[in-house]
VOLUMSE-973952 format. One record per residue (C-alpha): x, y, z; residue in three letters. Coordinates in steps of 0.1 Angstrom, whole numbers, padded with zeros to 4 digits, always signed. Each point is the difference from the previous one (the first is absolute). Example, Ala and Ser with C-alpha at 12.3 -4.5 7.8 and 13.67 -1.06 7.14 Angstrom:
REM VOLUMSE-973952
+0123-0045+0078ALA/+0014+0034-0007SER/
END
This chain:
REM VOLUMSE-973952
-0211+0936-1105UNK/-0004+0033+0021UNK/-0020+0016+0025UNK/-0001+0028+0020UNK/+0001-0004+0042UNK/-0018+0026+0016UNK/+0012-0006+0033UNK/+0038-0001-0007UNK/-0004+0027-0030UNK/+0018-0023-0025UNK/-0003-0016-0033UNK/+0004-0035+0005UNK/+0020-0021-0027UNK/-0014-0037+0001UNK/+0006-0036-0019UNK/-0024-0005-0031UNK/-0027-0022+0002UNK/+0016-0028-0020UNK/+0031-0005+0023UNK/+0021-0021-0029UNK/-0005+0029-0026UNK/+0009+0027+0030UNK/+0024+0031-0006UNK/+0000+0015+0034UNK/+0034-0010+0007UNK/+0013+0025-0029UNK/-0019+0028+0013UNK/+0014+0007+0038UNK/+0015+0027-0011UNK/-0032+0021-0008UNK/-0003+0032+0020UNK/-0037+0013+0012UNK/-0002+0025-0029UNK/+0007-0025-0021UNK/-0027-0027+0010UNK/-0021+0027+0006UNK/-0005+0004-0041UNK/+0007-0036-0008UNK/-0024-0024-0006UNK/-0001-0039-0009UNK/-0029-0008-0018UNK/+0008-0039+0001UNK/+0008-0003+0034UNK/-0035-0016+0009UNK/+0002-0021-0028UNK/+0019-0034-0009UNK/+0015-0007-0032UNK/-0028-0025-0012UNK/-0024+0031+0006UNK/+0020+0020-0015UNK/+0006-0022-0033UNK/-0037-0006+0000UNK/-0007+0040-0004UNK/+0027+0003-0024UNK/-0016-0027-0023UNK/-0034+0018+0006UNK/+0013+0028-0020UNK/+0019-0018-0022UNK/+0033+0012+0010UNK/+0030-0018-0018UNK/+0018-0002+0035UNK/-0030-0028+0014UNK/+0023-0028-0004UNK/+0036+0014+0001UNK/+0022-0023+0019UNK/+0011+0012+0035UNK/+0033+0015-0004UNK/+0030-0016+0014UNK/+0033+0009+0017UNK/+0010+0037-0013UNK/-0019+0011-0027UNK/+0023+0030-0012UNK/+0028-0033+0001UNK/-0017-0022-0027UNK/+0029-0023-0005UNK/+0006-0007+0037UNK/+0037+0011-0002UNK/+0001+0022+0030UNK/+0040+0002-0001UNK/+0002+0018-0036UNK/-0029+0024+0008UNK/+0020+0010+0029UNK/+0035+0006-0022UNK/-0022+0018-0024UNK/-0014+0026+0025UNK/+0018+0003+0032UNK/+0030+0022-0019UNK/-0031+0025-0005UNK/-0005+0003+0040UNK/+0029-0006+0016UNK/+0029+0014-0025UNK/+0022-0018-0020UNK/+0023+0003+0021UNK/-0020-0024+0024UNK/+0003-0031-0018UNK/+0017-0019+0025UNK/-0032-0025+0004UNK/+0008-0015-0030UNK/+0037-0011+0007UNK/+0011-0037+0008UNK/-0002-0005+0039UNK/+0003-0028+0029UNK/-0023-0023+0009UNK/+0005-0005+0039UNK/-0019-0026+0029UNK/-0011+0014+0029UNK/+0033-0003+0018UNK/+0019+0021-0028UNK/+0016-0028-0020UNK/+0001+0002-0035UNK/-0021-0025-0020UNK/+0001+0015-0030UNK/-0005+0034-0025UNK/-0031+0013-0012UNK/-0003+0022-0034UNK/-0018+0029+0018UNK/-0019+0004+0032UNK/-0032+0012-0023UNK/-0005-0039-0012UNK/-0007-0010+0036UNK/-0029+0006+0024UNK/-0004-0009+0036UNK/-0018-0032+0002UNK/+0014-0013-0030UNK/+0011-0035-0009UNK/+0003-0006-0036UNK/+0029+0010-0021UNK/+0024+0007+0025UNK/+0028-0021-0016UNK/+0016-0011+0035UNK/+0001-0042+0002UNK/-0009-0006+0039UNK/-0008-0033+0019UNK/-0034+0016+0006UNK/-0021+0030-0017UNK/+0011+0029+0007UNK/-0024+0038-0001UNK/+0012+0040-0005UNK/+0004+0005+0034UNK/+0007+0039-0003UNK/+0014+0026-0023UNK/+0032+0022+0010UNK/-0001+0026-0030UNK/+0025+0023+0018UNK/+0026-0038-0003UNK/-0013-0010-0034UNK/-0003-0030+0020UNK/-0034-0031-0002UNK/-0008-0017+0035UNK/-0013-0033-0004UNK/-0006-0031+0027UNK/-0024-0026+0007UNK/-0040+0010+0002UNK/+0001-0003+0040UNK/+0022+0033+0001UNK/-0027+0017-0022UNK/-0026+0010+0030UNK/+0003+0031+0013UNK/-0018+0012+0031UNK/+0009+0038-0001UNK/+0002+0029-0026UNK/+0002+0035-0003UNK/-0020+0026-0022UNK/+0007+0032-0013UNK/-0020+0026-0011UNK/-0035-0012+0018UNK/-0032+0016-0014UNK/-0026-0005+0022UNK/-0037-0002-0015UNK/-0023-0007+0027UNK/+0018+0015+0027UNK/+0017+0037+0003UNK/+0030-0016+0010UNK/+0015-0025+0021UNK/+0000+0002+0036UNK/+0010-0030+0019UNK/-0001-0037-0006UNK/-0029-0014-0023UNK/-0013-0036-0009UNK/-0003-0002-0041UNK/+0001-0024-0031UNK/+0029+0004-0015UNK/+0010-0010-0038UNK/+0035-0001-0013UNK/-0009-0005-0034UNK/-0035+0005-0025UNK/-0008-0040+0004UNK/+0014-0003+0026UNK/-0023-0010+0035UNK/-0006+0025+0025UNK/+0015-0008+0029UNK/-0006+0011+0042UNK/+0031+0024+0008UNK/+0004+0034+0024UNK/+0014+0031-0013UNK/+0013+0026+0019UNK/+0013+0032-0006UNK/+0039+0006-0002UNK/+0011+0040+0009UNK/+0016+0001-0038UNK/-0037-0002-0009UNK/+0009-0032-0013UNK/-0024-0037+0013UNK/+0011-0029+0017UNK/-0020-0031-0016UNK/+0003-0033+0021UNK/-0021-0028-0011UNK/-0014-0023+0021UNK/+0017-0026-0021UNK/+0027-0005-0024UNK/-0008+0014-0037UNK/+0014-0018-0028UNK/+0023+0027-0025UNK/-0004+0037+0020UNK/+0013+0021-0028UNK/+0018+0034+0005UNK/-0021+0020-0029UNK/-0032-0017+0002UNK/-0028+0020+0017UNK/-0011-0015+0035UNK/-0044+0005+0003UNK/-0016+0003+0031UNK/-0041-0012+0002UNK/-0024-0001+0026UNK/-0026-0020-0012UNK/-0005+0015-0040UNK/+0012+0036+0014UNK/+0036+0008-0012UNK/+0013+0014+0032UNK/+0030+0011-0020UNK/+0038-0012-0016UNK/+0038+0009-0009UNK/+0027-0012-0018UNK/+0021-0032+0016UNK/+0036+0017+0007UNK/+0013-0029+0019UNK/-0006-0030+0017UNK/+0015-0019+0032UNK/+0015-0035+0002UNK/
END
């Protein structure tokens, strides 16, 4: 949804209606021109609302199935859409994600190899073909090594991160210190954090406490209520 603030002067980004069907999170990066001429006709609206109008006027979408995953990935195999387009952005010459690597604990030692760091995620647990005593989760991602992190799922909270390119939605800018909700993923809970401003323009995000799988790439959200105060991109995190 949007309004307009007449004290502050700003158009105000804010979470739909129907929190579960909610897009917000994709649209921090919205600049005031650009919300000033947008508009979200279902954002007042949940989806049984929505089929109900849709069956009104007979529309052939009424009962579609909610989509899952990636729709533009309909076979789920997000390693071969990756081969098949990252030549087209990066250069060819950039292939090296896709070359056999190591598979290292969180004190360096080498468990085992991996097949390319674009099968792996943070968080993940499945299909990591390392035999341990206990599971064991994608701890981190060292593209610049060609080399998978993985440990037990106590080493995978994270209190700290860092985010670059901030685009701020409700505010000018960022001045000082300021209490938020923060999300580190789409479905992901908001969480209580402070950000604060770093003089590379960059934002220090510490959480009050330990999030599960802070990815470097994923956008980090910040909320006030349904307002999105604004977001950037997760560059790094701290241990």
């Amino acid at each position: 949804r949007i309004s307009y603030h007449d004290e502050i002067g700003r158009f105000l980004l804010m979470q739909a209606q129907d929190k579960e069907k909610d897009q917000s999170y994709f649209l921090f990066e919205l600049s005031q021109e650009q919300l000033a001429k947008a508009i979200f006709p279902l954002g007042d609206l949940d989806k049984e609302k929505v089929r109900q109008i849709a069956r009104r006027y007979n529309l052939p979408v009424a009962n579609k199935p909610d989509s899952q995953e990636i729709c533009f990935i309909p076979d789920g195999d997000y390693a071969a859409f990756i081969e098949r387009y990252y030549g087209e952005i990066a250069g060819s010459e950039l292939m090296r994600p896709f070359s056999a690597g190591k598979i290292l604990d969180s004190k360096g030692r080498i468990l085992g190899t991996h097949s390319g760091i674009h099968h792996y995620t943070i968080g993940q647990r499945r299909g990591l073909g390392v035999a341990h005593t206990s599971p064991l989760y994608v701890l981190e991602i060292r593209p610049e090594e060609n080399v998978v992190v993985v440990g037990e799922r106590s080493l995978l909270g994270k209190k700290r991160c860092r985010i670059v390119r901030p685009n701020w939605v409700s505010i000018p800018e960022l001045a000082g210190p300021l209490r938020v909700l923060a999300k580190i993923r789409s479905r992901h809970p908001a969480a209580w954090a402070t950000i604060a401003p770093l003089e590379d323009g960059s934002v220090d995000v510490e959480f009050d406490l330990p999030q599960a799988a802070i990815s470097p790439g994923q956008a980090c959200v910040f909320y006030q209520g349904d307002v999105v105060v604004g977001g950037g991109w997760i560059d790094r995190f701290t241990f």
